[in-house]
N, C-alpha and C positions, 0 to 999 in steps of 0.2 A: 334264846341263844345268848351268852354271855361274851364276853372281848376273846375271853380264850381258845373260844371256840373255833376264830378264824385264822387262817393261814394266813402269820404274818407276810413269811415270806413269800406266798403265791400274789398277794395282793398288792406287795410293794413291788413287784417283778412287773405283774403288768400296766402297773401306776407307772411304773422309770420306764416302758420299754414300748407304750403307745405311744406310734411315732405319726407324721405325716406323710403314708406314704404315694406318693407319685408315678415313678420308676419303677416298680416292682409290682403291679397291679396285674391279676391273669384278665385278660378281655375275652379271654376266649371259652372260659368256665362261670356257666349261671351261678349266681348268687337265689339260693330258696327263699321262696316270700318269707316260709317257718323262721328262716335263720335270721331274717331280718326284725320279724316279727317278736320273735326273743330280745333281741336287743332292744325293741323300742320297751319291750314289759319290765327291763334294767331300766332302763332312760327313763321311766315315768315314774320310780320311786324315789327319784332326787328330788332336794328339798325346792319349795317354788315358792315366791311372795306370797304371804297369808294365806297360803294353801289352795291355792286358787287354780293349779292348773289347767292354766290359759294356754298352754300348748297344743300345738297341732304339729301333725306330718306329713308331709308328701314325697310318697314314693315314687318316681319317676320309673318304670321297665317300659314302657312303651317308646322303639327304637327312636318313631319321627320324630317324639316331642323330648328326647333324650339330644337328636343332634339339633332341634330348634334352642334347648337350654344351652349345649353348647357353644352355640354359633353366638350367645347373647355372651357367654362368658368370654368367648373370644373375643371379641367388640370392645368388652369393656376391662379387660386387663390388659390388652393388647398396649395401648399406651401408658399403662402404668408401669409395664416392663420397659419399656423402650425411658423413660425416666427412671428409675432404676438400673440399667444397664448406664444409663449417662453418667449417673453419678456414684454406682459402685462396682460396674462392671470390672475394675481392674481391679476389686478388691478380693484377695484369696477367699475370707471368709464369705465371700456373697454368690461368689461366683456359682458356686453349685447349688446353694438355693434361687438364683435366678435361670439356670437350664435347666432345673428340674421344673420350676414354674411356665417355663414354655413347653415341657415334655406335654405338664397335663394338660395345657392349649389343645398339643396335639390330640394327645386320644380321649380325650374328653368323650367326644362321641361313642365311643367304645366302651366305655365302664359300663359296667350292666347293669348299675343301680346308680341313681343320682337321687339322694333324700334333701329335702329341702324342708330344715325346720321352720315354723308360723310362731307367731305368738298372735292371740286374739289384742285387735287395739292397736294403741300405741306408746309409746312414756310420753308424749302429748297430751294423751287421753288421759293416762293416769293423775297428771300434774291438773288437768284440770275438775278434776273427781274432786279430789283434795281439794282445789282450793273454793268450789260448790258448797263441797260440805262445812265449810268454816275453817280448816285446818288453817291457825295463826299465823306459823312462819311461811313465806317464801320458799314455793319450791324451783330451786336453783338447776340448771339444764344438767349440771353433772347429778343430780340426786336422782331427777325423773327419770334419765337415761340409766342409770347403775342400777337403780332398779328393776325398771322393767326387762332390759341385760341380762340382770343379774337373776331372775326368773325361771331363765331356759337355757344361760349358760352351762349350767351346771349337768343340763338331761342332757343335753348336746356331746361333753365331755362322756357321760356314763354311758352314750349309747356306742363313743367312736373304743373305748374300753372292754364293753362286752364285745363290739365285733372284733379287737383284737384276740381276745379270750376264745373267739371262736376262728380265725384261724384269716382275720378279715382283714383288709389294708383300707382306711378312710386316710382324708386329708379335707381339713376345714377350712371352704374358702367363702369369700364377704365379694368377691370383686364383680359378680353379677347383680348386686344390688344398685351399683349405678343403672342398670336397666331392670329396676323393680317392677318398673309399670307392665314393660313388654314382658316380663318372663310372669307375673301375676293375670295378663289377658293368655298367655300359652298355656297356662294350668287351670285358669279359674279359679283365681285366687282373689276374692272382693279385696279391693281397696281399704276395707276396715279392718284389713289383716294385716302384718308384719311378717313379710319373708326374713328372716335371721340369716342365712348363709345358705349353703351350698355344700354340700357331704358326697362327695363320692364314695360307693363301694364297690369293693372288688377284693379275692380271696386273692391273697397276696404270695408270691413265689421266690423259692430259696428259701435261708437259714431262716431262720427267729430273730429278733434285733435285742440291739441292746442298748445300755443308758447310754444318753449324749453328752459330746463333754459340754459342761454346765460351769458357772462359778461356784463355790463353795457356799455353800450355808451360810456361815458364819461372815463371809464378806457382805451379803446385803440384807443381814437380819440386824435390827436394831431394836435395843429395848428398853424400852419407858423414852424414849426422844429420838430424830432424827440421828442418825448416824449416829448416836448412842450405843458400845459395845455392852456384852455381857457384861457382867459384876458379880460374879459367885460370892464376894463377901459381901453383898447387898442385901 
């Protein structure tokens, strides 16, 4: 298959138009293992450190241990909202990303699928692989971290992608990882693993979305230096 092969514009629609959604999730329409299943065969062909896919996945459909993960997500965003609401609740633009992030408090429980990605290890572990094997420089926390990160960020976006492609509403959340330990003894999740976030699904209702408003390009792209603008006679 060559570049011209693909639909530009199909690919750039659902790239601007996967959104986070919250609000608009159906709780009351199963989500098919198959459909899920799909997605994850998208999410496992993004690029991984050294090719090493070190990912795992867990599907949550079993209702108890869907409101046990809930109750842990409530726990522990619960006061990161109430911080948040202190210090931007009067702000227009915050204001309905912080009720939409109490909406999915609420029905958290209800979402018929909660995926919760792993990565085998840790950037811990990576950093000291490296530095076992001889590797010269120092590796510094933002290196270990971006990497190991940067491993399974990428299946995590291509899976929330394909479930929009199929008709699906996720929203990617970190704030149950304050209670790592507890929600990794509720799965069975060893200790030598990395829970990464928190994905809810759910077949998502009403229109289709569209891009957000965003800043422009051109305001926070710089080239060859910081704040460095374009140069077309360069």
């Amino acid at each position: 298959m060559t570049a011209t092969d693909i639909d530009t514009a199909a690919v750039d629609h659902a790239l601007m138009t996967t959104r986070a959604v919250r609000k608009r999730l159906d709780l009351d329409r199963p989500v098919e293992p198959e459909v899920i299943l799909d997605c994850l065969r998208v999410a496992t062909q993004a690029p991984t450190g050294s090719n090493l896919q070190t990912w795992r996945w867990i599907v949550v459909t079993d209702q108890a241990k869907r409101a046990a993960l809930a109750d842990l997500y409530a726990r522990a965003i619960g006061p990161y909202l109430d911080v948040m609401e202190n210090a931007f609740g009067n702000n227009p633009g915050s204001r309905p990303v912080i009720d939409s992030a109490r909406h999915l408090v609420e029905i958290l429980p209800r979402v018929p699928v909660l995926v919760v990605p792993c990565e085998l290890g840790s950037f811990e572990d990576q950093r000291a692989f490296l530095r076992d094997a001889g590797y010269p420089i120092p590796i510094s926390d933002n290196q270990a971290a971006s990497g190991f990160y940067g491993s399974i960020w990428p299946a995590v976006w291509s899976f929330q992608v394909a479930a929009r492609a199929r008709g699906l509403g996720t929203a990617l959340t970190t704030m149950h990882l304050g209670l790592e330990k507890d929600a990794g003894e509720l799965l069975g999740i060893p200790e030598t693993v990395s829970q990464i976030g928190l994905v809810p699904v759910a077949y998502y209702t009403g229109d289709t979305f569209k891009p957000a408003s965003r800043r422009p390009a051109e305001e926070i792209t710089y080239w060859n230096g910081w704040k460095e603008p374009w140069n077309p006679s360069a």
